[in-house]
C-alpha positions as CSV (number, residue, x, y, z in Angstrom):
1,X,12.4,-56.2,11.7
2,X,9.8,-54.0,14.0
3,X,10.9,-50.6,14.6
4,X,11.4,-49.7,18.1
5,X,10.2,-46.2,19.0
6,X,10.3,-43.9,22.1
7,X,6.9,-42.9,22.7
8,X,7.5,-40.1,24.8
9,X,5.5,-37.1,23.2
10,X,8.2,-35.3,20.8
11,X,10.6,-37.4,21.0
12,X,12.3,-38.9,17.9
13,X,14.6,-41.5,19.0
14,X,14.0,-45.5,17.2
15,X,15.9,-48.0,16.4
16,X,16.4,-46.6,12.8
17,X,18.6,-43.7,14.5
18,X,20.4,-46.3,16.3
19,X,21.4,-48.3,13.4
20,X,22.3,-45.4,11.0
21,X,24.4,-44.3,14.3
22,X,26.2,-47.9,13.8
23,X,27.1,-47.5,10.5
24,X,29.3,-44.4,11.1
25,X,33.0,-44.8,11.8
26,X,34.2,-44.4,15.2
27,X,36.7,-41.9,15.2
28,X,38.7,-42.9,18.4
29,X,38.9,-47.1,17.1
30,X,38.4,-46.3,14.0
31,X,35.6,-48.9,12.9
32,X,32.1,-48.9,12.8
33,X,30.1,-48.3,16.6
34,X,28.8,-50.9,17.6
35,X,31.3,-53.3,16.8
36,X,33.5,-55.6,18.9
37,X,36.6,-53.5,18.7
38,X,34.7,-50.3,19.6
39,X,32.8,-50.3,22.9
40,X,31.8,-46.7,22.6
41,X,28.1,-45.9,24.6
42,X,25.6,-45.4,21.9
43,X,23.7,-42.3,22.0
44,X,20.9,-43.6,23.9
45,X,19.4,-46.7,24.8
46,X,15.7,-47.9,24.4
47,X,13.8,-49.4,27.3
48,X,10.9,-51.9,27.4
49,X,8.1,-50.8,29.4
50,X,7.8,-52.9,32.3
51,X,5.6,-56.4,31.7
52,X,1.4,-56.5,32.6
53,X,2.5,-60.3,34.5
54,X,5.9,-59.1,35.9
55,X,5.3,-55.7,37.5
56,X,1.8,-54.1,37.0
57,X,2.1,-51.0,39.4
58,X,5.2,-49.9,37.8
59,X,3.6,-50.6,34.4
60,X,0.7,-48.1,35.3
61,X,3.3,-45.7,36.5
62,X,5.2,-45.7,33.3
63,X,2.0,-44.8,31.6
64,X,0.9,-42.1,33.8
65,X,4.2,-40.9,33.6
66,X,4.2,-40.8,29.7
67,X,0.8,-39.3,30.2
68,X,-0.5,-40.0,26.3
69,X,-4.1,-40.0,24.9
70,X,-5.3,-42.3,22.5
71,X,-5.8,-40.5,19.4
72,X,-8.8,-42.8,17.7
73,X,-10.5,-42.9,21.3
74,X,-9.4,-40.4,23.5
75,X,-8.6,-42.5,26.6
76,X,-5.2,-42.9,28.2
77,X,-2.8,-45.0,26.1
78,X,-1.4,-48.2,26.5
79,X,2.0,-49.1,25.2
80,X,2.2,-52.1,22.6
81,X,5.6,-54.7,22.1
82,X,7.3,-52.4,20.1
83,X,7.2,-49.2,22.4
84,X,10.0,-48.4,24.2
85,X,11.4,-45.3,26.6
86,X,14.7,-44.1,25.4
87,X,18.0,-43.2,28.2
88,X,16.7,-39.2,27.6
89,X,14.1,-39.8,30.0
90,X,15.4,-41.2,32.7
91,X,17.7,-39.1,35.7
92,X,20.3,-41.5,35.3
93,X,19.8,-42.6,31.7
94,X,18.4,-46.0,32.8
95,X,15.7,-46.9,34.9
96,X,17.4,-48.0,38.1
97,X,16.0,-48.7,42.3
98,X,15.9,-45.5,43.4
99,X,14.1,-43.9,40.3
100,X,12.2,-46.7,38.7
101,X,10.3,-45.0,36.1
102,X,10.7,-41.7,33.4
103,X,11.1,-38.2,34.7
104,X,12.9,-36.3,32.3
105,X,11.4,-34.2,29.2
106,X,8.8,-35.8,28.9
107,X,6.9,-33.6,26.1
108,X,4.4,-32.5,29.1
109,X,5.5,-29.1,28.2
110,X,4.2,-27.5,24.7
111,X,5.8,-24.2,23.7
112,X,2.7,-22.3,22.8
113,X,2.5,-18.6,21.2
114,X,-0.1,-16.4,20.8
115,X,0.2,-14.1,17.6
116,X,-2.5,-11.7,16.4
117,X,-4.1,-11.9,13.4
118,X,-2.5,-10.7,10.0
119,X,-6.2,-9.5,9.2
120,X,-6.6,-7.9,12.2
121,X,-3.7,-5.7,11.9
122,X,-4.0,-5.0,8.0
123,X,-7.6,-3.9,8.9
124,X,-6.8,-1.8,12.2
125,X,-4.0,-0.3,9.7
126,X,-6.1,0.6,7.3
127,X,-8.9,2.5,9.5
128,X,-5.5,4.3,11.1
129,X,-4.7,5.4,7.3
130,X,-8.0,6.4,6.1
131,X,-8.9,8.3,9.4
132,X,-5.7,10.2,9.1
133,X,-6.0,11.2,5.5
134,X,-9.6,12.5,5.8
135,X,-8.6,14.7,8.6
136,X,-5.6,16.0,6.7
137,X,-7.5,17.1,3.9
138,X,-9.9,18.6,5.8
139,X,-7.3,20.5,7.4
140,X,-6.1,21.5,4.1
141,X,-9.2,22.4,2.8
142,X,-10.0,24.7,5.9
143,X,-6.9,26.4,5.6
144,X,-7.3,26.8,1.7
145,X,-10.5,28.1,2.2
146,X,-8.8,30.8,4.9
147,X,-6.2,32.0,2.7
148,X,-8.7,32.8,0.0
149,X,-10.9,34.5,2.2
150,X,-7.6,36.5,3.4
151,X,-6.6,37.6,-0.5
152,X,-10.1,39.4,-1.2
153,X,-10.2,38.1,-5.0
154,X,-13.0,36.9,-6.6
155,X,-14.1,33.6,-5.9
156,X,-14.1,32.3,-9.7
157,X,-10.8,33.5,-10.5
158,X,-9.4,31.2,-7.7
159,X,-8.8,27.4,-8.5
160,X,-8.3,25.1,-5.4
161,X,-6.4,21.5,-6.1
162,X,-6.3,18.9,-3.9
163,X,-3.6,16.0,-3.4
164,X,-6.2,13.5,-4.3
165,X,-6.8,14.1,-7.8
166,X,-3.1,14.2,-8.6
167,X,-2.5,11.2,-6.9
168,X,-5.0,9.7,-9.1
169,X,-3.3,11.2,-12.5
170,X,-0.2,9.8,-11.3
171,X,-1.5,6.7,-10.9
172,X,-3.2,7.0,-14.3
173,X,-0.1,7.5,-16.0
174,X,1.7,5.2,-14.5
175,X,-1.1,2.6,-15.5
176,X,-1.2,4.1,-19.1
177,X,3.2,4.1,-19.9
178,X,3.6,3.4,-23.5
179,X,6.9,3.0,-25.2
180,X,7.5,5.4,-28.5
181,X,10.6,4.7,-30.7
182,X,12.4,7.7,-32.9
């Protein structure tokens, strides 16, 4: 048996979901939908589009209204035997006088957002980083350098240390950890 699709743009709805809908129980009659004894409304009903012979202009309508391209050629689409509109579409879930052809969510709309980069940010976070340690050490440095002159010792009796080298020994030591039993 041919699978029967909606070919509305995002929309999922075939003949497969209508027969796995049939084989659940019905919990009001309590047998299968679908079924004689149950004359529940499935949920939603696949339309034919309208014949090339029987009804051209409201064909072409249908189509413009689906408003697909043709992948492989890039020209509008036409719809084959086995493509249908589902009840979704339609104002009153069927296509009826006064609205004839599809109207509703018609996958016209794509949801689109815009994110930046990851690389972007991870670079513009590192330049924020490295600019803001450079000028802290030369802040550091400046006021080191102050405070010496302010003691009045001799320059070789006065060791300066940075953050930066003991951040590196740190790191050292946490690369070099080795285990000693007793």
């Amino acid at each position: 048996m041919l699978k029967r699709i909606c070919c509305v743009v995002g929309c999922g709805n075939s003949t497969y979901h209508l027969n796995k809908w049939m084989k659940n129980l019905c919990p009001v009659h309590k047998c299968n939908f679908g079924t004689r004894s149950c004359d529940c409304e499935p949920p939603f009903k696949l339309f034919p589009f309208p014949t090339e012979n029987k009804n051209p202009d409201l064909r072409r309508k249908w189509m413009i209204q689906v408003n697909r391209i043709d992948p492989i050629t890039n020209k509008n689409w036409t719809p084959k035997s086995h493509d249908r509109v589902c009840s979704n579409h339609f104002e009153e879930c069927a296509p009826t006088e006064k609205c004839p052809y599809p109207s509703v969510n018609l996958g016209h709309t794509v949801k689109t957002t815009v994110r930046p980069s990851r690389k972007i940010i991870l670079k513009h976070q590192f330049q924020k980083k490295s600019k803001s340690v450079s000028e802290n050490t030369s802040t550091i440095e400046s006021s080191a350098l102050q405070d010496i002159q302010d003691t009045n010792l001799p320059v070789e009796d006065i060791q300066i240390y940075t953050a930066t080298p003991y951040i590196d020994f740190v790191k050292n030591l946490h690369n070099q950890t080795t285990v000693t039993l007793v």
